[in-house]
TINUDO-460206 format. One line per field, with one value per residue: residue number from 1; residue in one letter; x, y, z of N, C-alpha, C in turn. Coordinates in Angstrom, 3 decimals, m for minus. Layout:
i = (NUM:...)
aa = (A:...)
n.xx = (X:...)
n.yy = (Y:...)
n.zz = (Z:...)
ca.xx = (X:...)
ca.yy = (Y:...)
ca.zz = (Z:...)
c.xx = (X:...)
c.yy = (Y:...)
c.zz = (Z:...)
end
This chain:
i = (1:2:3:4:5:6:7:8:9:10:11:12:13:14:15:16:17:18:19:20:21:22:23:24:25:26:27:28:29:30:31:32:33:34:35:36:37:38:39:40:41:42:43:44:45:46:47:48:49:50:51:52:53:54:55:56:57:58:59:60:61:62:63:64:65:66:67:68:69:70:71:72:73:74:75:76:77:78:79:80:81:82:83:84:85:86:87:88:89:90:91:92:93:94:95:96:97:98:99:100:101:102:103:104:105:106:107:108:109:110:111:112:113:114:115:116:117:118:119:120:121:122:123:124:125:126:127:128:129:130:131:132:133:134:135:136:137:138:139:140:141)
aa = (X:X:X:X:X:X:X:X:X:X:X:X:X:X:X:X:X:X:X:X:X:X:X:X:X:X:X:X:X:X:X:X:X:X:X:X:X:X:X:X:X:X:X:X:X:X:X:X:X:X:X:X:X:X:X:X:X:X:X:X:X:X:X:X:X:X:X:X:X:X:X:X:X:X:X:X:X:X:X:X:X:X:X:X:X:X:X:X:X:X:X:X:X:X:X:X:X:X:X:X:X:X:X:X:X:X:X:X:X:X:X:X:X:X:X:X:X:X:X:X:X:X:X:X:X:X:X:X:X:X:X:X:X:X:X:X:X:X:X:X:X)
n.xx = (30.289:32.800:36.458:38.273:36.801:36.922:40.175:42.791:44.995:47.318:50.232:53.155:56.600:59.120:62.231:63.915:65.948:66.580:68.163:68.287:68.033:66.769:64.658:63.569:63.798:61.938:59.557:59.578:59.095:56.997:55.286:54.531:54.133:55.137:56.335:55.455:56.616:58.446:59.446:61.433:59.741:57.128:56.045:54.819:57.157:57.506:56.913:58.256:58.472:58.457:59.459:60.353:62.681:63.424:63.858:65.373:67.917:68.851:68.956:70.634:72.946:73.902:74.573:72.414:72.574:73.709:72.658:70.848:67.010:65.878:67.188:66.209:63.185:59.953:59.047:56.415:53.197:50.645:47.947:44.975:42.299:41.273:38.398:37.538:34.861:35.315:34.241:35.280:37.943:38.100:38.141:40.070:42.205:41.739:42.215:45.057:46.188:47.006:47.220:47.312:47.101:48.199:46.719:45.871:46.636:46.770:49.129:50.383:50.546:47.808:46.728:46.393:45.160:43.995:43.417:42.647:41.094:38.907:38.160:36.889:35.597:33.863:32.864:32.385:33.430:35.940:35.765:35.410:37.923:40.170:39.601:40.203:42.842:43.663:43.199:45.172:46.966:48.316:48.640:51.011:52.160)
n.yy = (37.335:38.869:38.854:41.073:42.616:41.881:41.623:42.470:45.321:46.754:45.880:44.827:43.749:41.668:41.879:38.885:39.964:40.493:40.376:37.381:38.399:41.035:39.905:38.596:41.541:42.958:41.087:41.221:43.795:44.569:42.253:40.015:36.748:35.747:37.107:38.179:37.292:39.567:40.451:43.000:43.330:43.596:40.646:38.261:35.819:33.995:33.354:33.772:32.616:33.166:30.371:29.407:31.453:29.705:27.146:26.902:28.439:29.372:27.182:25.887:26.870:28.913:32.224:35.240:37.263:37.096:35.759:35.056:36.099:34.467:31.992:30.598:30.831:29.899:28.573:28.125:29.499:30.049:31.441:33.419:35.369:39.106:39.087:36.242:34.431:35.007:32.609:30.041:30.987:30.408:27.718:27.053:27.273:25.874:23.293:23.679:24.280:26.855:29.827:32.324:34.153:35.390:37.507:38.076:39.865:39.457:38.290:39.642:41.309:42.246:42.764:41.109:37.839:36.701:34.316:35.933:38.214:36.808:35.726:38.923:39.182:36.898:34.762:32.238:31.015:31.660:29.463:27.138:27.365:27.424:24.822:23.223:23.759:22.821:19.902:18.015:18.371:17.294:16.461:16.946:15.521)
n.zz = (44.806:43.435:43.045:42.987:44.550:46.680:47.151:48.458:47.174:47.263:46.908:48.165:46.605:44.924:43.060:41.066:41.014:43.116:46.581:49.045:51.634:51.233:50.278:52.848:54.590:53.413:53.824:56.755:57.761:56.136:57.553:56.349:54.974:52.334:49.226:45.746:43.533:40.745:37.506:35.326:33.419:35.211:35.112:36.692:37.888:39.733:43.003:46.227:49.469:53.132:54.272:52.066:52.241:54.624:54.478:52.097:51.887:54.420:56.443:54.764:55.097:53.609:52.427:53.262:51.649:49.765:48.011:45.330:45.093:42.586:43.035:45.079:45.282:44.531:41.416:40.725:39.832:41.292:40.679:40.425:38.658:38.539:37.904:38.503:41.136:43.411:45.703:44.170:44.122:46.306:46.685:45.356:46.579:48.579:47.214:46.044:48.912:50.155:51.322:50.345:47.170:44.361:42.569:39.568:35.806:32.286:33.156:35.232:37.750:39.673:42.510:45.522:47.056:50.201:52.532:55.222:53.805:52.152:54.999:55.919:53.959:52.737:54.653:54.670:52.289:53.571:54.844:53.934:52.345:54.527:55.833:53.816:53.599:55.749:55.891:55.335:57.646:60.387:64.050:65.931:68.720)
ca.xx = (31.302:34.136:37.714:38.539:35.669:37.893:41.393:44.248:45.350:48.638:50.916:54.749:56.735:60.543:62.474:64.051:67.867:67.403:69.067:67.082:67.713:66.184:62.832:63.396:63.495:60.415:58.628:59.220:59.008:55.283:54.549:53.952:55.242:55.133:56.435:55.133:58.738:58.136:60.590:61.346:58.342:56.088:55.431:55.752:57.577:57.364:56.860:59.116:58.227:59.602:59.918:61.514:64.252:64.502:64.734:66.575:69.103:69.181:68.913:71.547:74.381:73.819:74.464:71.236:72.749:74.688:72.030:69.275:65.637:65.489:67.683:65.488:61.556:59.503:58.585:55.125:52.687:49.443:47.215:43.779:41.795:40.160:37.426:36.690:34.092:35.978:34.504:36.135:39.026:38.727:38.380:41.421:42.986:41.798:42.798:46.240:46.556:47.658:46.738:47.453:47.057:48.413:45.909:47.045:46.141:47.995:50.729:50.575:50.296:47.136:46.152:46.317:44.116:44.334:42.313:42.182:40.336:38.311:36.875:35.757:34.132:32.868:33.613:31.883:34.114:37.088:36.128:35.903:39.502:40.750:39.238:40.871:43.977:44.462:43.283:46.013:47.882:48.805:48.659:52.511:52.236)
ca.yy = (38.339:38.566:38.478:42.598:43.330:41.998:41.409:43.660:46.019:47.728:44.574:44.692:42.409:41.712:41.328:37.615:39.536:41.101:39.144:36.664:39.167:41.708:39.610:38.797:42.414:43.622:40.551:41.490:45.331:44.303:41.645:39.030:35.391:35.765:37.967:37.932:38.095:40.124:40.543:44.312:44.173:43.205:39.878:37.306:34.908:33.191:33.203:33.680:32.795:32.723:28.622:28.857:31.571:29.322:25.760:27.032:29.558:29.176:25.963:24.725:27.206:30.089:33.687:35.540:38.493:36.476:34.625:35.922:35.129:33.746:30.816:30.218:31.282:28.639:28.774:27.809:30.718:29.913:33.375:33.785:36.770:39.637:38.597:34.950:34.539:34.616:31.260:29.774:31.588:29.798:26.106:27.087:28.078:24.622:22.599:23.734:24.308:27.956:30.854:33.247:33.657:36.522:37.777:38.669:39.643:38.982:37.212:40.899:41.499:43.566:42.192:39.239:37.085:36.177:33.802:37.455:38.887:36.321:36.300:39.511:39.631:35.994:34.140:31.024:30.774:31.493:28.693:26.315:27.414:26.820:23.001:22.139:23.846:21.611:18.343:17.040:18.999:16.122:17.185:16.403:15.369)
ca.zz = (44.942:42.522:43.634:42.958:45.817:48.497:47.599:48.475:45.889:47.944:47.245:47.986:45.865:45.147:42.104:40.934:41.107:44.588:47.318:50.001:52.422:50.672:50.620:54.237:55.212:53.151:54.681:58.017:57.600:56.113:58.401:55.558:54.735:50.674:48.088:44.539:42.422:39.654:36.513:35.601:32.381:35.298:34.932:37.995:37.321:41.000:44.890:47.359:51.599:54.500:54.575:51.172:53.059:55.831:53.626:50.653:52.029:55.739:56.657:53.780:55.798:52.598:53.293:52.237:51.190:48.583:47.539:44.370:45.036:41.842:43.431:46.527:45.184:43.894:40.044:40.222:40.408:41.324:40.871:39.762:38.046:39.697:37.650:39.109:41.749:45.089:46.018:43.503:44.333:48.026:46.788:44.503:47.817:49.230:46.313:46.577:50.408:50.023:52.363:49.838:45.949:43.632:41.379:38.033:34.680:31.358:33.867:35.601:39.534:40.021:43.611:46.093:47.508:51.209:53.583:55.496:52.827:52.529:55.633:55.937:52.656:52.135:55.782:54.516:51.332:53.868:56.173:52.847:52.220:55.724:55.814:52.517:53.959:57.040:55.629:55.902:58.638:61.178:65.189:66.211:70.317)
c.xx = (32.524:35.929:38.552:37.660:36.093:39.356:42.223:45.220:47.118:49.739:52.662:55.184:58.246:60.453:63.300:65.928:67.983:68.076:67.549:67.096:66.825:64.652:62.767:63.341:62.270:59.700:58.158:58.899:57.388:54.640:53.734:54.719:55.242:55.154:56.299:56.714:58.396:59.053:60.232:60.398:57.080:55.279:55.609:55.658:57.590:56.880:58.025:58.881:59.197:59.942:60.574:62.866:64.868:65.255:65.762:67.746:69.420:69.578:70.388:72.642:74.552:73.727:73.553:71.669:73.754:73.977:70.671:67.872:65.511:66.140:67.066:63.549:61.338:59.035:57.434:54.032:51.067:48.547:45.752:43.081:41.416:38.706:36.337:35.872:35.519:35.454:35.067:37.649:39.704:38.965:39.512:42.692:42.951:42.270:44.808:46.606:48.009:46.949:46.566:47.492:47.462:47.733:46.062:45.912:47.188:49.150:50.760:50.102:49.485:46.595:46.730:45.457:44.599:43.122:41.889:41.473:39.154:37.293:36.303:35.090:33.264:33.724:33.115:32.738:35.778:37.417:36.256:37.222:39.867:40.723:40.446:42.689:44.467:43.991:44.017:47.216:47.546:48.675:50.005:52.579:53.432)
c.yy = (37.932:38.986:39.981:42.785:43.095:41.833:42.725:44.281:46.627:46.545:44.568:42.950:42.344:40.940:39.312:38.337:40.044:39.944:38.377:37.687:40.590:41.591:39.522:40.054:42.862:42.262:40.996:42.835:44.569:43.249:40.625:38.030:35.116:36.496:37.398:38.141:38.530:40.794:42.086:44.949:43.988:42.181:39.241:36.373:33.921:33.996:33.195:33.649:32.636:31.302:28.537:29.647:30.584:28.051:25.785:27.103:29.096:27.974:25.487:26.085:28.071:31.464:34.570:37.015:38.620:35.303:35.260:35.163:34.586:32.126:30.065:29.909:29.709:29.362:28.985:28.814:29.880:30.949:32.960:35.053:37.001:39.467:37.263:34.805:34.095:33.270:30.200:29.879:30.758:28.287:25.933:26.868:26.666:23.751:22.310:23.855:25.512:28.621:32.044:33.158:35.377:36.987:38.864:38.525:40.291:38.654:38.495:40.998:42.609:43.433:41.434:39.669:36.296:35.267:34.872:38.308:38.523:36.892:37.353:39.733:38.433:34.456:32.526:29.782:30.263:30.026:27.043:26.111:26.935:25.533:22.335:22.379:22.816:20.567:17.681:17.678:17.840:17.054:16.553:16.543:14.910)
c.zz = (44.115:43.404:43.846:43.828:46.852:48.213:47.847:47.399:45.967:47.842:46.854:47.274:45.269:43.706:41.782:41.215:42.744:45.436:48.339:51.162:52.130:50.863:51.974:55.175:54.881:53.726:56.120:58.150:57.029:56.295:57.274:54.995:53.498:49.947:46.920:43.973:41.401:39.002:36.242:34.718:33.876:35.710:36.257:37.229:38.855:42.465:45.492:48.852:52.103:54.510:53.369:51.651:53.620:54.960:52.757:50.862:53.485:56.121:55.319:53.898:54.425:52.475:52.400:51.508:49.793:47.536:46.993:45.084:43.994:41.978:44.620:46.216:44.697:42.694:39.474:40.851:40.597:41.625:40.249:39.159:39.356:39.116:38.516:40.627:42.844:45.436:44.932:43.826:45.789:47.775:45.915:45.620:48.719:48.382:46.585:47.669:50.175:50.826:51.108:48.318:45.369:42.646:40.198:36.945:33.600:32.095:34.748:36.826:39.617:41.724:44.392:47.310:48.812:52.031:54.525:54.818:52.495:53.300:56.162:55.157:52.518:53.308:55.357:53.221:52.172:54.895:55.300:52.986:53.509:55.939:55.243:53.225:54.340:56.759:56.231:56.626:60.187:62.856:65.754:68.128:70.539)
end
C-alpha cells in the first residue's frame, strides 16, 4: 500500500507570520497537536506543536499573540511522498519517533501521514511505528 491510499488529504496548516496563538487556536478548533507551516508559494518550510507552544512561547513567560510561528516552529521537516510504500513511511515514523509526517511533493503539502491512518489501513506497519516510537519512552513512578 502506498502512502496516498491512507493518508489524510483535508490538512489545516498555518503560515510562518501568523501568531502562536493563531496555531494554538486552529489546533484546538481541529483537535490536533501539529501544524504544517507553509510559506504563501506553498512550500513548508516547518512544524509547529503544541510542546513547541508550550516550550518556546509559554513556558519562557512570551505572549502568544505577540509571538510569529516562525519564532517557535521547528525548521526540520520531516515528510515523505504519497508515492512511498506506507511501510516505509512507518519505520520512517519509527526512526524518527514521530506520530505524524507531512507528505509533500516538490517541498508542497499534498497530505499527512498519521499513526491513525496507519492503523486502519496497514495496522501491522502502525504497530512497527508505535514500537520504534516508545523505545525509548521511560515509565516515570
Amino acid at each position: 500500500m502506498k502512502v496516498c491510499d491512507c493518508m489524510t488529504t483535508n490538512v489545516v496548516s498555518v503560515s510562518p507570520e501568523e501568531s502562536a496563538e493563531v496555531a494554538a487556536r486552529l489546533m484546538a478548533r481541529y483537535n490536533v497537536g501539529m501544524l504544517p507551516v507553509k510559506r504563501s508559494d506553498g512550500l513548508v518550510v516547518g512544524v509547529v506543536t503544541d510542546r513547541d507552544l508550550v516550550l518556546r512561547c509559554m513556558a519562557l513567560g512570551r505572549t502568544p499573540h505577540q509571538v510569529a510561528v516562525r519564532q517557535v516552529m521547528s525548521n526540520r521537516v520531516i515528510g515523505v511522498s504519497s508515492r512511498q510504500d506506507a511501510a516505509s513511511a512507518a519505520a520512517k515514523m519509527a526512526d524518527e519517533q514521530v506520530r505524524r509526517l507531512p507528505v509533500l511533493e516538490d517541498g508542497k503539502l499534498v497530505g499527512m501521514l498519521s499513526l491513525g491512518d496507519l492503523s486502519r489501513n496497514e495496522s501491522q506497519s502502525a504497530e512497527y511505528a508505535l514500537d520504534g516510537i516508545c523505545r525509548n519512552v521511560r515509565r516515570m513512578d
